[in-house]
Chimera marker file (.cmm) of the C-alpha trace (Angstrom):
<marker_set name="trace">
<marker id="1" x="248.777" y="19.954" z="164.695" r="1" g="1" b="0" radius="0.5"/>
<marker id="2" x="247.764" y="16.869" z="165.491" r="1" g="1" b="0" radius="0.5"/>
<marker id="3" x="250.317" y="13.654" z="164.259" r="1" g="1" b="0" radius="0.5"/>
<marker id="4" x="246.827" y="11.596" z="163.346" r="1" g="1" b="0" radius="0.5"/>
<marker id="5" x="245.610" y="14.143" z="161.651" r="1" g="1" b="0" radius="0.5"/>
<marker id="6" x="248.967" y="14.645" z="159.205" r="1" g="1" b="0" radius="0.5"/>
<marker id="7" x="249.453" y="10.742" z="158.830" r="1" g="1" b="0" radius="0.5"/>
<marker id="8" x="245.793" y="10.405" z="157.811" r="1" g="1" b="0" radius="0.5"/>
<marker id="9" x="246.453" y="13.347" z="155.288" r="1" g="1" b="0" radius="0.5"/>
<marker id="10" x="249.537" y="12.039" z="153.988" r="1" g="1" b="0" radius="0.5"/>
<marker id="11" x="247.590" y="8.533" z="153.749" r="1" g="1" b="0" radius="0.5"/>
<marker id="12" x="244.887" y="9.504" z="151.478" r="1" g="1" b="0" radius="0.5"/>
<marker id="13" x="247.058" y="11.786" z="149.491" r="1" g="1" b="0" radius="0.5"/>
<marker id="14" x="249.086" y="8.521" z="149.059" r="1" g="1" b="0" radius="0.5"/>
<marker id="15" x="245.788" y="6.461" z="148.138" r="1" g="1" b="0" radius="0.5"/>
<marker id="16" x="244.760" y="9.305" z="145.786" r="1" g="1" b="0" radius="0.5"/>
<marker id="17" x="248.366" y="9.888" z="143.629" r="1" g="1" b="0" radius="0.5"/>
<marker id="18" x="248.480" y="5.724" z="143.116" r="1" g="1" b="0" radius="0.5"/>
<marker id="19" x="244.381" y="5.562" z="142.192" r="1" g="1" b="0" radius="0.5"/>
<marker id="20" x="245.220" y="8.447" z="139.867" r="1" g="1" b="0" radius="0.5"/>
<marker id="21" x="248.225" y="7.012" z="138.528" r="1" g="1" b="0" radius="0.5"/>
<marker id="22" x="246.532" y="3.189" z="137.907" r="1" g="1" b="0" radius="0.5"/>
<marker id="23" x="243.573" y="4.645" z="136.405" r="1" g="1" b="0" radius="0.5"/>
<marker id="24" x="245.693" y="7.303" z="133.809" r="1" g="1" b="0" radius="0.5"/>
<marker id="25" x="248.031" y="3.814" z="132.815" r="1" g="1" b="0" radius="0.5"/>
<marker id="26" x="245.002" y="1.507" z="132.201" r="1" g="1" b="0" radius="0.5"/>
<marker id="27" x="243.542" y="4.911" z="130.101" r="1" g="1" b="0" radius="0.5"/>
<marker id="28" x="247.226" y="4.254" z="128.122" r="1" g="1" b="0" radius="0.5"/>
<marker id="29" x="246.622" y="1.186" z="127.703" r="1" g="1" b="0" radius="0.5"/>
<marker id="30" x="243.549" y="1.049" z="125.915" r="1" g="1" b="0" radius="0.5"/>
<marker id="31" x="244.464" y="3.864" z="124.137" r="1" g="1" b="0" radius="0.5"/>
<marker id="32" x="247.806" y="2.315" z="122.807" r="1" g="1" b="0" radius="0.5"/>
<marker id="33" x="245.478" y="-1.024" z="122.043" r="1" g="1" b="0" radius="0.5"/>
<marker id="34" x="242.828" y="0.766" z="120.322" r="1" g="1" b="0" radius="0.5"/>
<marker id="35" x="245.657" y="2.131" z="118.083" r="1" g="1" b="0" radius="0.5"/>
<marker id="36" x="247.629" y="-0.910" z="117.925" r="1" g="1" b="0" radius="0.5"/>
<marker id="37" x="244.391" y="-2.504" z="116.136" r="1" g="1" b="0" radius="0.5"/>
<marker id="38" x="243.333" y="0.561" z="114.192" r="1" g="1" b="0" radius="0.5"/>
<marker id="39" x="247.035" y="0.148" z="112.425" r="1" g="1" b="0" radius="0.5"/>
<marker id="40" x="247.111" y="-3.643" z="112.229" r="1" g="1" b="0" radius="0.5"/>
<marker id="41" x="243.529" y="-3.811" z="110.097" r="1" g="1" b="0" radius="0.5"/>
<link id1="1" id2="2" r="1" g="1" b="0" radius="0.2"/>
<link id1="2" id2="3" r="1" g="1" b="0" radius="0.2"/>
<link id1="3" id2="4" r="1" g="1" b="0" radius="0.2"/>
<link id1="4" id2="5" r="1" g="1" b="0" radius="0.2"/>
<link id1="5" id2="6" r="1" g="1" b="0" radius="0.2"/>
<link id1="6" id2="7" r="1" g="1" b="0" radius="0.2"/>
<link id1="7" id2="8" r="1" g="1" b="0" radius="0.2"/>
<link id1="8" id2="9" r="1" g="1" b="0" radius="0.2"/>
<link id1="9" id2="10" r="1" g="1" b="0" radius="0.2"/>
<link id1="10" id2="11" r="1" g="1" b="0" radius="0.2"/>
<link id1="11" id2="12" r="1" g="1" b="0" radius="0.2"/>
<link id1="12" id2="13" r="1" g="1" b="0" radius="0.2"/>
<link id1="13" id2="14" r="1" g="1" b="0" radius="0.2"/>
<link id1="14" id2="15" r="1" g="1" b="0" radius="0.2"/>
<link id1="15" id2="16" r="1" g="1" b="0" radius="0.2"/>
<link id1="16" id2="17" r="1" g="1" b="0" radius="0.2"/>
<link id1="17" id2="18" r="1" g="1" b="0" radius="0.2"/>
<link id1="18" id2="19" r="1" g="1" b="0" radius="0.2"/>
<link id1="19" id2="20" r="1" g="1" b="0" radius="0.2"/>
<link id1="20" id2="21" r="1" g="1" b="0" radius="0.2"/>
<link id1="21" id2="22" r="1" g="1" b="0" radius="0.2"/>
<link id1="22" id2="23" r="1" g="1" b="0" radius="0.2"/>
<link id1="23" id2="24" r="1" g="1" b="0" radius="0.2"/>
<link id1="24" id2="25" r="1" g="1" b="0" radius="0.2"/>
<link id1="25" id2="26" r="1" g="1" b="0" radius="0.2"/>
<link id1="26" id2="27" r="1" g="1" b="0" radius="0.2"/>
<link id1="27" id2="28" r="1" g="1" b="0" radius="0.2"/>
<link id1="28" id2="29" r="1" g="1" b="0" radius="0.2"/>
<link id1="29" id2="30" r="1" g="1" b="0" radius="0.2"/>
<link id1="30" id2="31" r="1" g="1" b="0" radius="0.2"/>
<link id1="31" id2="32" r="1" g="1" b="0" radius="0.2"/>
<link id1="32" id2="33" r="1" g="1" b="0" radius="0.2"/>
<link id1="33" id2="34" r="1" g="1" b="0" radius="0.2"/>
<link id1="34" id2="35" r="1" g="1" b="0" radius="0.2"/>
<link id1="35" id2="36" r="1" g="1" b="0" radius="0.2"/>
<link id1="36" id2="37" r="1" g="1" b="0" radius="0.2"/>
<link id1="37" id2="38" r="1" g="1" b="0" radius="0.2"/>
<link id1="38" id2="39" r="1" g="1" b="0" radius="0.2"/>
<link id1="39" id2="40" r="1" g="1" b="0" radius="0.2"/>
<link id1="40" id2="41" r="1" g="1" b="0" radius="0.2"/>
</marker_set>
């Protein structure tokens, strides 16, 4: 195995689990706004 090989795996598992993660919170967030003014009308 070669160590460049594993860090670049690790890396872009990494970039992958925070891109994932940003992208399901900002999903939260407009969900949790759209309801926020669905109950305030």
């Amino acid at each position: 195995m070669n160590i460049h090989y594993l860090i670049s795996l690790v890396l872009i598992k990494i970039l992958l689990t925070e891109i994932f993660f940003v992208l399901s919170v900002k999903i939260l967030l407009n969900k949790s706004h759209l309801l926020a003014n669905f109950f305030c009308q």
